[in-house]
C-alpha positions in Angstrom: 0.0 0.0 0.0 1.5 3.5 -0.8 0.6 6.2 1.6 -0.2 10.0 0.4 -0.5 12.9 2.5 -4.3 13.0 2.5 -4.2 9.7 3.4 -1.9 10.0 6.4 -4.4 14.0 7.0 -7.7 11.4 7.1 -6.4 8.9 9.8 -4.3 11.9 11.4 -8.6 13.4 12.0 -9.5 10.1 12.8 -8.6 11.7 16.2 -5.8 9.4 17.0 -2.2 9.6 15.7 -1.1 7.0 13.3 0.8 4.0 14.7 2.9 2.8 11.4 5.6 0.5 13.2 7.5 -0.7 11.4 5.8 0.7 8.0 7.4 0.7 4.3 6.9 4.1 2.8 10.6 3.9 0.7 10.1 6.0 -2.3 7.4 7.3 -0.7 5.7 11.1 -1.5 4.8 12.5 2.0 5.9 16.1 1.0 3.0 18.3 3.6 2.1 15.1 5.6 1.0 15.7 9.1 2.8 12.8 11.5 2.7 14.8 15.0 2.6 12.6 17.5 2.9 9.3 15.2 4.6 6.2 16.0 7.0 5.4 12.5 9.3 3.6 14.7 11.6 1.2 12.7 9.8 2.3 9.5 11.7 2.1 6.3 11.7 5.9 4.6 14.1 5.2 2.1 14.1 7.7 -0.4 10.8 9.0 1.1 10.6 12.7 0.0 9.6 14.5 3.0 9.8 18.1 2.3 7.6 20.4 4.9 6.2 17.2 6.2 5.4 17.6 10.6 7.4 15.8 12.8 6.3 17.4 16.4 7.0 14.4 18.7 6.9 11.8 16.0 8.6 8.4 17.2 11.6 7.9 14.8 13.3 5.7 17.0 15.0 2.9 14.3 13.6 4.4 11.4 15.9 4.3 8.2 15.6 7.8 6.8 19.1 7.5 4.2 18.4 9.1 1.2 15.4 11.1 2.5 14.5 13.9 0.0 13.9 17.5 1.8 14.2 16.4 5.3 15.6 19.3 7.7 17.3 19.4 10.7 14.3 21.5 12.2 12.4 18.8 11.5 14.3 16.3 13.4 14.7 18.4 16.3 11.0 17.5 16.5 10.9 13.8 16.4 11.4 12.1 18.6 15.1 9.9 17.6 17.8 7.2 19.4 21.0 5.7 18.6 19.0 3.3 15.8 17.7 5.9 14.0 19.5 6.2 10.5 19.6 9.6 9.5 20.4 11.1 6.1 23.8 12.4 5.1 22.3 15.7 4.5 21.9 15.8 8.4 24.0 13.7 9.9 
């Protein structure tokens, strides 16, 4: 299944935050998606681009974010990260 931003906008007004554990989004467009407070822990977002997407408290703890596209440091400062997490070179 590929995720979109509107997708991840519906279950993010579902009124809970989205628990994606785990998740394969590599190659994935979620440019604008809204994550705050979601659990992407261990997710693979490989080549994911990620420009302007919200990370406010989002678990990134052993996600694989090499070769993330548009990913700032400002936005990591807002996750939530540990010594698994694989950042990109851009930010490392």
């Amino acid at each position: 299944m590929s995720w979109s931003p509107k997708m991840m906008m519906w279950w993010r007004e579902s009124g809970s935050p989205a628990t994606c554990r785990g998740a394969n989004f590599h190659d994935a467009r979620l440019n604008g998606a809204d994550f705050t407070g979601a659990d992407l822990s261990a997710a693979d977002l490989r080549g994911a681009a990620m420009a302007d997407a919200k990370l406010i408290g989002t678990n990134l703890k052993g996600a694989d974010l090499r070769d993330v596209i548009g990913l700032s440091e400002q936005q990591l400062t807002d996750a939530v990260t540990d010594s698994t997490t694989q950042f990109p070179a851009s930010v490392a």
